[in-house]
N, C-alpha and C positions, 0 to 999 in steps of 0.2 A: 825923468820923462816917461819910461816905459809903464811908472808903476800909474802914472796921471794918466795915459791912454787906457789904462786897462779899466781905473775906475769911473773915467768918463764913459768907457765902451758900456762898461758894467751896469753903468745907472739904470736903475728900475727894474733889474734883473732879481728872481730867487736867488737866495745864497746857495741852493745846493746849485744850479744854474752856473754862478759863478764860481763854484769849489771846484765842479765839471769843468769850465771851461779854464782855468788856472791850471788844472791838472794835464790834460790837454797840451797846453800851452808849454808844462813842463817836461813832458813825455816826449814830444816832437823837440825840446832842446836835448834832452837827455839822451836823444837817438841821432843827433848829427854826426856824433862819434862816430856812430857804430850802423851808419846807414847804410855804408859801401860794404862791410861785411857780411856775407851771406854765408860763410860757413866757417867753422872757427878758425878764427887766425892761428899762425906760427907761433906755438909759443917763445919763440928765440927772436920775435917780431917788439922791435924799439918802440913801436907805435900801440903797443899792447899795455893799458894800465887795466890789469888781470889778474885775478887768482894764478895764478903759475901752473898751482894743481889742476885749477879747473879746467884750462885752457889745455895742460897736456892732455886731459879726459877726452877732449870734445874733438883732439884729433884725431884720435883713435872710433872714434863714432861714425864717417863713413867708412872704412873698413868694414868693423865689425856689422853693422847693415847689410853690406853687400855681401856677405858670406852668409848669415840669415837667410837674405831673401833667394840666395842661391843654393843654400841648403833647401829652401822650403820647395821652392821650384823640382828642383834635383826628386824629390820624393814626392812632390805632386804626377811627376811625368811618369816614374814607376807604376804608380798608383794607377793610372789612365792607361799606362800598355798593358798591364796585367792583370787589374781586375776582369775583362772580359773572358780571361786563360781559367778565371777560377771557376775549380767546377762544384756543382749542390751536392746537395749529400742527397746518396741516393733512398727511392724510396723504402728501402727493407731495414733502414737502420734510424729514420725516424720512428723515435719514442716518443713516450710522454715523460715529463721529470728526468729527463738526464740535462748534459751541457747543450747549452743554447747555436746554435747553427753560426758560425758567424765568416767574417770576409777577409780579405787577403791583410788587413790591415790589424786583426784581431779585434775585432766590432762586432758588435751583434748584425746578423745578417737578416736583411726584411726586403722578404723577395712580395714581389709586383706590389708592393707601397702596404703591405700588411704591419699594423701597428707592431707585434708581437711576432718574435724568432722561434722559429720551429724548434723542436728539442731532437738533440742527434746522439743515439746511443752510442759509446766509445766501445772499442774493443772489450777493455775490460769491465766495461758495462753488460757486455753476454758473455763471458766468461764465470762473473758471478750468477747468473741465471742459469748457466748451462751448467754451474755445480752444484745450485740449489737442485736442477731437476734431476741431476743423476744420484743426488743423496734422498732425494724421492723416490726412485726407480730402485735403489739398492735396499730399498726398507721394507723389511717381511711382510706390515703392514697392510700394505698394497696387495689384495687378492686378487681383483679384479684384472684379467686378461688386458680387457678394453682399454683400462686406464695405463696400463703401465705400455701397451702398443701405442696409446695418445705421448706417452711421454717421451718413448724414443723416437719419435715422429718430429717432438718439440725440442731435443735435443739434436737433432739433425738439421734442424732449420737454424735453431740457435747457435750453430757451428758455423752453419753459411753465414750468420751472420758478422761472425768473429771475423771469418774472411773479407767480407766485404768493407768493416770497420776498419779494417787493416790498411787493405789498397787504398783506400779514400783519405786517411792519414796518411800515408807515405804519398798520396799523389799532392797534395794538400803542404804537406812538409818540402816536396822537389820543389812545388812553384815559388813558394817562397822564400826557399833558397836561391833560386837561378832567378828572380827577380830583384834580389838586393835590396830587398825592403828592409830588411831590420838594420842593413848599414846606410840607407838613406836616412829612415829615421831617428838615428843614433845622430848622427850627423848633424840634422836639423834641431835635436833636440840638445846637442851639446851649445851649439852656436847660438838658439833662441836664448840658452840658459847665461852665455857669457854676452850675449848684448842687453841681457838684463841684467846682469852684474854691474853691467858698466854703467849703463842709466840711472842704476841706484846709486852709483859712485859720483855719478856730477849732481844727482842732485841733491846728495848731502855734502856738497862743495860750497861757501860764501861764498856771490858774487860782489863784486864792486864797481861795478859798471853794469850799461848797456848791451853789451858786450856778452858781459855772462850771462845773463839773462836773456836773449840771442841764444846760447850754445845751448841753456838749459830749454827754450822753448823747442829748439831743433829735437834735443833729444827725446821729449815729448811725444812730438811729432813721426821719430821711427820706432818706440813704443811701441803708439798704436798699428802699426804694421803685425807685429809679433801676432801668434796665433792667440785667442782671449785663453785658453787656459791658463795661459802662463801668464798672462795680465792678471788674472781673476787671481791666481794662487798667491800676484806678489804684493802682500795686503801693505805694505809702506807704500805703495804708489797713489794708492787711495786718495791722499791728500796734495800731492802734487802741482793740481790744478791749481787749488786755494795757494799753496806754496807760491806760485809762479804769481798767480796775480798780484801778492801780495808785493812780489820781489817789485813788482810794475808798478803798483802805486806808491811803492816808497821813495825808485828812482824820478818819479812824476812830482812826488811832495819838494825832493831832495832840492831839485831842478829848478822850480818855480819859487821856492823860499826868495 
């Protein structure tokens, strides 16, 4: 009877039309199972015709989520009280050609939306200039009065400079210590790394139901939460998508036979 109503329905339909609407039809049978579960059942659960593996995987996925998003949180808030604390490098020790000026988080720093980070000379950046110019100053070579007064003049500045280089590292190095950044993002970046362990683990897991196909879409779904670096670098994920659908129209074909 059911398959007479389908072809009476179907008359005068495309076949892909009625491939769709079969599929469909098989998709909504293959999901009455697994309608009432919204997040992965108990693997110790009678009611569970499940990968065993896969189903342990996908219990351990809201944890691991919530500890992510609470790492990432935890190290967003640092970020927001402390960046304000951080202070510019001051004028006497921008250069040109040394290390690039950057922010509490190790970023290049781009003060009032300037495409390109200023260059900050390091201590040992006028160190090497203040011994080039006294190996100038100490060389017979040099007759000239004027020039070698020009030089101690430049090696007096390039001293302040040293100084200056100095405090601004050490003030630079207190704040982000006393702000806890490199163990938030320690944190966050251990946790992103084991909630992508685990994603990559269910979904090289066979499902055989609805069911698992459910836990693999969930874990999809907190993925894309992760920061994209760590998306972008995990090139197995690439195909996932196609994976999943696939898994969906197989159980839809399976269904409707």
């Amino acid at each position: 009877m059911p398959n007479t109503t389908v072809r009476a329905a179907a008359e005068g339909m495309p076949a892909a039309n009625l491939n769709r609407r079969r599929l469909l039809m098989g998709l909504a049978a293959a999901s009455t199972a697994a309608a009432a579960v919204t997040v992965a059942p108990a693997a110790h659960s009678a009611a569970v015709n499940e990968n065993p593996e896969l189903v342990r995987l996908g219990n351990e996925l809201p944890a691991a989520e919530a500890e992510m998003l609470a790492a990432k949180a935890a190290k967003s808030a640092v970020i927001a009280e402390w960046s304000p604390r951080w202070p510019l490098a001051p004028d006497e020790i921008i250069e040109h050609g040394c290390e690039i000026e950057r922010n509490l988080t190790g970023a290049g720093l781009h003060r009032d939306g300037r495409k390109d980070c200023l260059r900050v000379g390091t201590a040992n950046d006028f160190r090497w200039w203040k011994e080039s110019l006294e190996r100038q100053l100490a060389s017979k070579r040099i007759k000239s009065e004027a020039r070698r007064t020009h030089l101690r003049k430049e090696i007096k500045k390039t001293q302040r400079k040293i100084s200056i280089a100095e405090r601004y590292a050490a003030e630079t190095a207190r704040i982000r210590e006393a702000s806890g950044y490199e163990q938030a993002s320690e944190r966050h970046c251990a946790a992103t790394k084991a909630l992508t362990s685990l994603i990559v683990a269910i979904m090289a897991q066979p499902e055989t139901s609805m069911q698992g196909v459910m836990i693999k879409a969930q874990a999809l779904a907190t993925w894309k939460k992760a920061d994209r670096v760590y998306r972008v670098l995990n090139v197995d994920g690439f195909d996932w998508g196609s994976q999943l659908a696939a898994s969906v129209i197989r159980m839809a074909s399976e269904a409707s036979s």
